[in-house]
ROZA-948921 format. One line per field, with one value per residue (C-alpha): residue in one letter; x, y, z; residue number from 0. Coordinates in Angstrom, 2 decimals, padded with zeros to 5 digits. Example, Ala and Ser with C-alpha at 12.3 -4.5 7.8 and 13.67 -1.06 7.14 Angstrom:
<sites>
type <- (a; s) .
x <- (012.30; 013.67) .
y <- (-004.50; -001.06) .
z <- (007.80; 007.14) .
seq <- (0; 1) .
</sites>
This chain:
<sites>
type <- (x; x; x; x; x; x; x; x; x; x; x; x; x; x; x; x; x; x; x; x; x; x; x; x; x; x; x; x; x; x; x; x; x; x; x; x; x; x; x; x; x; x; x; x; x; x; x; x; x; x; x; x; x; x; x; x; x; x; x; x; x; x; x; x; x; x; x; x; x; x; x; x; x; x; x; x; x; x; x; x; x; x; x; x; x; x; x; x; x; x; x; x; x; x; x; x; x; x; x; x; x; x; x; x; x; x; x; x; x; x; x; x; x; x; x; x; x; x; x; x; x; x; x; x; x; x; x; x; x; x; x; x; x; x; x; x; x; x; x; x; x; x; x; x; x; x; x; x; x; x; x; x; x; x; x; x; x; x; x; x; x; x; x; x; x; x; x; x; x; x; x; x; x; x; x; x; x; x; x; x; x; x; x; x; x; x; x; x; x; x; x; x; x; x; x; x; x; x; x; x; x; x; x; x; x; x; x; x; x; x; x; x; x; x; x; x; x; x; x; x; x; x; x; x; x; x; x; x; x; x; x; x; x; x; x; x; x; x; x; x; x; x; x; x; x; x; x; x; x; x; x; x; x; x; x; x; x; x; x; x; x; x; x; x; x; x; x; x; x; x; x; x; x; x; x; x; x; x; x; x; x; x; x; x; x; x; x; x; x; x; x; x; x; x; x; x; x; x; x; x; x; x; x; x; x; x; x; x; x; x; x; x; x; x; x; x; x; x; x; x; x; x; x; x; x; x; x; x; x; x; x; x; x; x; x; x; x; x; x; x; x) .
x <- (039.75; 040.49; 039.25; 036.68; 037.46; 036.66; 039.18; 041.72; 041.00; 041.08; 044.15; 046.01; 044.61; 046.04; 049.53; 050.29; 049.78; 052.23; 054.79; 053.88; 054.27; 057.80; 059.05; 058.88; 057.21; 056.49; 058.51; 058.08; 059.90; 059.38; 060.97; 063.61; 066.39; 068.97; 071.59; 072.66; 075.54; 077.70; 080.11; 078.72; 081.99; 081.33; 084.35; 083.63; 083.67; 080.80; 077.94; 075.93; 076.33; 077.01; 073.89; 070.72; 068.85; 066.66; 068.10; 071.47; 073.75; 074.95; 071.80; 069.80; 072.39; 072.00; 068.25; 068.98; 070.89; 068.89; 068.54; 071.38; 074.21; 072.37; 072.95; 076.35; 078.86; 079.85; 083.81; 086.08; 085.84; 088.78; 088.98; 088.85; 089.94; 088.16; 086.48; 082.31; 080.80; 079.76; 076.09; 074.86; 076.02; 074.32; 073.76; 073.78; 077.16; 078.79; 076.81; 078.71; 081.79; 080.36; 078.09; 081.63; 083.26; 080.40; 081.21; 084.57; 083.67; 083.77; 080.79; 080.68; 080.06; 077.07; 075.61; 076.18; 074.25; 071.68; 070.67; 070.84; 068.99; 066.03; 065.73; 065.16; 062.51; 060.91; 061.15; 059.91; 056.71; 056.13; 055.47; 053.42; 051.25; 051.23; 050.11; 047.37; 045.42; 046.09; 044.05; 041.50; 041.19; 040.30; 037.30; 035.92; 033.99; 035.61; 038.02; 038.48; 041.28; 042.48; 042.79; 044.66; 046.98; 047.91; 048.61; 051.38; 052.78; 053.62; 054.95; 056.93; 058.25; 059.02; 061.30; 063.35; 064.12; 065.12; 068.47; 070.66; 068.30; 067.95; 068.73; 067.82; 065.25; 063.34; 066.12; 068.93; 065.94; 064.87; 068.99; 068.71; 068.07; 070.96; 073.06; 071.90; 071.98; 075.70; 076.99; 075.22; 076.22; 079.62; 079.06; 077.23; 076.21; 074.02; 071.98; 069.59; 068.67; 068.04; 065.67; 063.70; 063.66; 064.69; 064.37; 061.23; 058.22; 055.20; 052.94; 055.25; 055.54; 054.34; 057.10; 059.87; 058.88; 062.68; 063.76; 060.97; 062.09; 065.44; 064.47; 062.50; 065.39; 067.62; 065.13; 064.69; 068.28; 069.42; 067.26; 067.73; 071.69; 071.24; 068.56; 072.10; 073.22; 070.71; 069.32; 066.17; 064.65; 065.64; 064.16; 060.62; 060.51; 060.93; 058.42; 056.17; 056.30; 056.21; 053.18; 051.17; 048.78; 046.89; 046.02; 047.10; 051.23; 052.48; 055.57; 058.64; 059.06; 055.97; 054.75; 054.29; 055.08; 053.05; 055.26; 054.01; 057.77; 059.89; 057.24; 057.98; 061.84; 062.30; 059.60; 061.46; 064.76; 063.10; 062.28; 065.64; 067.24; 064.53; 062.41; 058.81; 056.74; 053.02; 052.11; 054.76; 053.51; 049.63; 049.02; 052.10; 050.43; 048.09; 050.65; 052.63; 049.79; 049.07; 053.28; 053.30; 055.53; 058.55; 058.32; 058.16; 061.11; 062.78; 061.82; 063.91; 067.02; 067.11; 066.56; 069.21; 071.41; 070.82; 071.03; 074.12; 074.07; 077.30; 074.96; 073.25; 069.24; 068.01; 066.19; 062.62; 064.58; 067.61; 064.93; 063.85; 067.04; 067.87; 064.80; 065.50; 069.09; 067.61; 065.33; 067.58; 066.83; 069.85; 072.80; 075.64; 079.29; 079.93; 077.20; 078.26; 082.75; 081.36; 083.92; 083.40; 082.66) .
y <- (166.41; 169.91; 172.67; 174.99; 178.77; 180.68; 178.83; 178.77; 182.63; 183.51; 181.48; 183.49; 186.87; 185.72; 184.91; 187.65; 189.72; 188.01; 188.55; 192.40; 192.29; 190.12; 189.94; 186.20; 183.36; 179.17; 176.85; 174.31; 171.98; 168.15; 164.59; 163.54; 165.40; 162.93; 162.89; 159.26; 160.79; 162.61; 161.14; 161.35; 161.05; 162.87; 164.73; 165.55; 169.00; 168.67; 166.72; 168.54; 168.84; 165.02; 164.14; 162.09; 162.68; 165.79; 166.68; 166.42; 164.10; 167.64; 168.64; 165.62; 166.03; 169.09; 168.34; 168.75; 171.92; 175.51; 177.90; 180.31; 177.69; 176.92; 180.80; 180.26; 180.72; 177.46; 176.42; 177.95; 176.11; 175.89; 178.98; 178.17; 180.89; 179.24; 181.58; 181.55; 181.48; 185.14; 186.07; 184.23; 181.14; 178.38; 176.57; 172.84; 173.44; 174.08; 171.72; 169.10; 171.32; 173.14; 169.86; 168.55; 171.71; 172.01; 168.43; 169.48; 172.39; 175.44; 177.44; 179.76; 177.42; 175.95; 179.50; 179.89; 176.32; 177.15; 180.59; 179.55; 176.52; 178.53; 181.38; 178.86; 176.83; 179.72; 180.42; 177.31; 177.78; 181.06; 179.77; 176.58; 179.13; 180.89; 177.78; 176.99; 179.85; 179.97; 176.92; 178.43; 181.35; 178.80; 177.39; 181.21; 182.75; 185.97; 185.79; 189.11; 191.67; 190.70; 186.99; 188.10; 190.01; 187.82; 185.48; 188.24; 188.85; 185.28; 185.12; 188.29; 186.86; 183.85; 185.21; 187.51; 184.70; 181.74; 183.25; 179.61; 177.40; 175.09; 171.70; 171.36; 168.96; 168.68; 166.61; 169.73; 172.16; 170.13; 170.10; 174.03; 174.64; 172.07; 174.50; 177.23; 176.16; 175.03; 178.05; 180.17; 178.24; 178.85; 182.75; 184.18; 187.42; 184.89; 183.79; 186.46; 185.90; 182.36; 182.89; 185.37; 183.62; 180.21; 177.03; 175.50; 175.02; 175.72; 173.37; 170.57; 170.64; 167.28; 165.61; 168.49; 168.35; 167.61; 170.90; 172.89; 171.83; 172.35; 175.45; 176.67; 175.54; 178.48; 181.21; 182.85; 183.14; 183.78; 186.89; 187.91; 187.77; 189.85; 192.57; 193.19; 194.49; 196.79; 195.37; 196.88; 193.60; 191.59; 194.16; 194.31; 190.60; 190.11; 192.82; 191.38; 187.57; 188.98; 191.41; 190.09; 188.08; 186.88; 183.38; 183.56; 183.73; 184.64; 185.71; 183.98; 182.77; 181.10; 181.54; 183.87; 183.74; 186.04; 188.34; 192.02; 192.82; 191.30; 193.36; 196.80; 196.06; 195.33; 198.08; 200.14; 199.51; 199.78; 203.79; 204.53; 203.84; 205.53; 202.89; 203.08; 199.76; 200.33; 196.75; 195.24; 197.91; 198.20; 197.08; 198.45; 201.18; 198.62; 195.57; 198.58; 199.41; 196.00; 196.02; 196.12; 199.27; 197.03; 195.14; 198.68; 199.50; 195.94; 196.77; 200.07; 198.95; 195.87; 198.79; 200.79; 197.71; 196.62; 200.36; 200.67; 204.44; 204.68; 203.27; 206.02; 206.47; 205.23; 206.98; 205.57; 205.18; 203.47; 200.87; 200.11; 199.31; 197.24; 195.12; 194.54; 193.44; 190.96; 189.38; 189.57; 186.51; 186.54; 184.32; 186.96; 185.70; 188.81; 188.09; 184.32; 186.01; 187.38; 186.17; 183.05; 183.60) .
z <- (147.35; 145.78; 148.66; 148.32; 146.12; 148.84; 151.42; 148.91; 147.88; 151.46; 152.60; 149.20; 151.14; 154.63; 152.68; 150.60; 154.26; 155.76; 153.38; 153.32; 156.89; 157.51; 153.84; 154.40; 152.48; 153.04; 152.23; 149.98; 151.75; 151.74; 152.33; 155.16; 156.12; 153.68; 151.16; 149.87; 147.67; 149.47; 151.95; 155.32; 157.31; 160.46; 163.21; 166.91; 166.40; 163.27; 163.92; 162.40; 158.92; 158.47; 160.63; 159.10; 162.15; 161.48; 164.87; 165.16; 167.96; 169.40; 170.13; 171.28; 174.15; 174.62; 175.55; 178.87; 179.43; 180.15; 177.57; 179.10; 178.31; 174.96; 174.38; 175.00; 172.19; 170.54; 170.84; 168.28; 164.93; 162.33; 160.14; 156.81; 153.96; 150.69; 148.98; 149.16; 145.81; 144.00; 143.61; 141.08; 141.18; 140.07; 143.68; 142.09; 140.32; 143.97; 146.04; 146.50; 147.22; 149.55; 151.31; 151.82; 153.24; 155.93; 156.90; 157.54; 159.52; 157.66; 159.19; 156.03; 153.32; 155.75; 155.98; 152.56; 151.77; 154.19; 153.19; 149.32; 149.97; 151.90; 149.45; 146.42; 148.79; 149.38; 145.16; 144.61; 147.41; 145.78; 142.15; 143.33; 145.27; 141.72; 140.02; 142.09; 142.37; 138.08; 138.40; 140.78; 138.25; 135.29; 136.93; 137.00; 135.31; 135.51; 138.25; 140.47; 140.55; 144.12; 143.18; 139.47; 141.29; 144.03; 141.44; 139.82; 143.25; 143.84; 140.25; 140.91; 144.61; 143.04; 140.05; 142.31; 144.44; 142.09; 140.43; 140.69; 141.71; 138.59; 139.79; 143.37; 144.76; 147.53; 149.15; 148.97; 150.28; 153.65; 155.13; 155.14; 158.66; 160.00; 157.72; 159.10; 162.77; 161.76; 160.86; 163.52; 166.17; 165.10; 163.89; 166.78; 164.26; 162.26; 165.08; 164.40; 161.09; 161.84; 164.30; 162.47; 159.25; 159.95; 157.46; 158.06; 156.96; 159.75; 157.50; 157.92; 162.00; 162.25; 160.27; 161.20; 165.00; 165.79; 164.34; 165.63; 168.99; 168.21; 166.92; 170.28; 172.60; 170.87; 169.51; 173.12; 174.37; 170.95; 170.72; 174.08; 173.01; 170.12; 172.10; 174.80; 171.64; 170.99; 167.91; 166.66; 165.11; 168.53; 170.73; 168.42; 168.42; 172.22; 172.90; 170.84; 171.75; 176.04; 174.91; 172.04; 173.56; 170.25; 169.71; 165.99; 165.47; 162.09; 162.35; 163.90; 166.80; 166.73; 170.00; 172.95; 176.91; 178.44; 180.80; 181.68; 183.27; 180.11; 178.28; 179.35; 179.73; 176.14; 174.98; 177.16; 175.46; 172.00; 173.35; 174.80; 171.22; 169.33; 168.21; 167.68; 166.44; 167.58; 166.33; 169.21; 171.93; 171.43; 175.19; 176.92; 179.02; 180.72; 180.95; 183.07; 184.84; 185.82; 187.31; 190.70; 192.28; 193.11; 189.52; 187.95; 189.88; 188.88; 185.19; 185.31; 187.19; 184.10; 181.95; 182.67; 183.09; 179.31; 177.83; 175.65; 175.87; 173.24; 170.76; 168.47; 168.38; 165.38; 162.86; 161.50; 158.17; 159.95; 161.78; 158.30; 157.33; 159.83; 160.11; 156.27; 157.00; 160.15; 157.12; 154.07; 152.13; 149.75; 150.47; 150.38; 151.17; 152.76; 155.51; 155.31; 155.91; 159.79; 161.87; 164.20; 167.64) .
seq <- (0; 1; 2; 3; 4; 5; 6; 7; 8; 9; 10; 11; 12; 13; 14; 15; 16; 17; 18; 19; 20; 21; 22; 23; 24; 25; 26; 27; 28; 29; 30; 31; 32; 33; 34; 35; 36; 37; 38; 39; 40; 41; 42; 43; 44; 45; 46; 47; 48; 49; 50; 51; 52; 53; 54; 55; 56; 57; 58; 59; 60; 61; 62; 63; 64; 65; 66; 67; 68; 69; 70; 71; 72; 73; 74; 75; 76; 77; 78; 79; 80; 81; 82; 83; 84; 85; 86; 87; 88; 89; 90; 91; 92; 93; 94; 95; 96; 97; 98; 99; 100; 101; 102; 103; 104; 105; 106; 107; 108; 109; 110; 111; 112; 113; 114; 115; 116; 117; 118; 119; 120; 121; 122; 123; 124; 125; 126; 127; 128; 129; 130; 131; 132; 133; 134; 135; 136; 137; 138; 139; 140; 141; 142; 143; 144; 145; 146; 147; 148; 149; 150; 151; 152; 153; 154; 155; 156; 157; 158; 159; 160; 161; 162; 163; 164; 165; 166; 167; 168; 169; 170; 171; 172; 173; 174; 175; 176; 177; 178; 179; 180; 181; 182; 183; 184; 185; 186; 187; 188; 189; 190; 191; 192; 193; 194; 195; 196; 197; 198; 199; 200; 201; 202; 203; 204; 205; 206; 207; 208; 209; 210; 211; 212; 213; 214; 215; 216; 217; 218; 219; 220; 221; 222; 223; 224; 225; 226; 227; 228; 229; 230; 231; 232; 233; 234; 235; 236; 237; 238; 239; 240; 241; 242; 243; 244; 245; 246; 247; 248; 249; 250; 251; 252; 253; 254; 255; 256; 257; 258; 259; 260; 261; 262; 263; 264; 265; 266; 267; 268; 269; 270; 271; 272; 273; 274; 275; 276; 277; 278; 279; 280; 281; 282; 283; 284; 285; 286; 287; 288; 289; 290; 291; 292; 293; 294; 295; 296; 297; 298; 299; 300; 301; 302; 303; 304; 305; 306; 307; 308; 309; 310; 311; 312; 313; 314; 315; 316; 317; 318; 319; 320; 321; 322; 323; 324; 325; 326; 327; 328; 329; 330; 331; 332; 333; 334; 335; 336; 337; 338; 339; 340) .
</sites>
């Protein structure tokens, strides 16, 4: 049964938000993690790749183990020195190739995979989104300028995503995320990206449960990793999940842990290197208020522990950058060629 207009015209509202907000988009993905084709010859060292299971063998053992060792860098896979595919490429043409490289263990042909087979989901969501509120348009009268030019955004996202993505199925878009969690496990500088943008579709959680709580297990320490850095989009999104008490999440991670100290430390942070996001910090003054002396005290000490004082302040313009770098959608080899860690 088709759904009301006005649910449909208001869930298109609540969308094209989103994206203005995170740059991000759902995913159209569907079916069981599978590929009946290719070889599925597995090694010790890969499980991943090779794995049916939505969640791999690796990781269904790894159930058990705190978040701190799942933080931990994975062991030292083989370096491989084949050349990533340019921009451009059409993704089918190199699938196989490339399926069969990541089953051998070559961490940069899964990232490549994964990211190219989440930006073309994401194409594909884009234009179905398109399509249906075309055919919500039809059945009006006169349909309004919001809902006409929702309809060209979506177009528009769409288009700049799918360059390379004739051929793929719904099959090659649902083994994205084990790509992805393939080659950042092995290249700790991707870990980021994968939590912030990771392959999965939030109206699927039902069938993708395994991932999501694959997913969880990582997103925490993986951030927390990247925010001892002194990353800008790390710092923002750990502020925000401690702080940002609101029942609706729409933005990765998906969920908040309510913590008034991890709150101010990583606001705290964000100040030290110049960065000001008033949408992660709208209640810090009363979640430090609500510190006790010694936890304020606590707070400060971590503080000062975490600073990297040799790093620069940032610029507004430079946070901008970098939160667009954190979310970059494209699958470039040169993010793909970080070196293992």
């Amino acid at each position: 049964m088709r759904k009301p207009v006005t649910d449909k015209l208001a869930w298109s509202v609540a969308f094209v938000a989103l994206l203005a907000l995170a740059a991000l988009a759902g995913y159209a993905h569907r079916g069981e993690l599978s590929r009946t084709n290719p070889s599925t010859r597995g090694t010790d060292d890969n499980p991943v790749a090779v794995s049916k299971n939505p969640m791999p063998t690796a990781d269904i053992e790894a159930t058990s183990r705190s978040d701190a060792a799942l933080a931990a860098p994975s062991p030292q896979e083989p370096f491989f020195v084949d050349p990533l595919p340019p921009p451009g490429t059409v993704i089918a043409d190199v699938f196989d190739a490339l399926y069969e490289r990541a089953q051998r263990g070559d961490a940069r042909a899964a990232c490549w995979l994964g990211r190219s087979l989440k930006r073309c989901a994401k194409a594909k969501a884009q234009m179905e989104s398109a399509t249906e509120l075309i055919d919500i348009s039809a059945k009006m009268n006169e349909p309004n300028d919001s809902l006409v030019k929702n309809i060209a955004r979506f177009e528009q996202f769409g288009h700049a995503l799918d360059a390379g993505c004739s051929g793929l199925g719904d099959e090659q878009f649902d083994m994205a995320f084990a790509f992805e969690m393939q080659a950042a496990r092995a290249i700790p500088m991707l870990r980021l990206h994968t939590v912030l943008d990771p392959g999965l579709d939030p109206r699927m959680f039902i069938r993708d449960l395994e991932h999501w709580t694959e997913y969880k297990r990582v997103a925490l320490p993986w951030l927390e990793q990247a925010a001892a850095n002194g990353e800008p989009a790390a710092l923002i999104t750990l502020a925000r999940i401690f702080g940002d008490h609101r029942r609706v999440v729409r933005l990765y991670p998906p969920f908040r842990i309510r913590d008034d100290a991890k709150f101010v430390l990583y606001s705290d942070l964000m100040a030290r290197y110049g960065i000001r996001f008033d949408a992660a910090q709208h209640d810090l003054d009363a979640a430090r208020a609500r510190l006790t002396t010694d936890a304020q005290a606590e707070v400060l000490e971590q503080t000062d522990a975490l600073y990297l004082p040799e790093r620069e302040k940032l610029s507004t313009e430079q946070v901008q950058e970098k939160l667009r770098e954190s979310l970059d959608v494209r699958a470039d080899p040169a993010q793909c060629d970080a070196p293992a860690g």
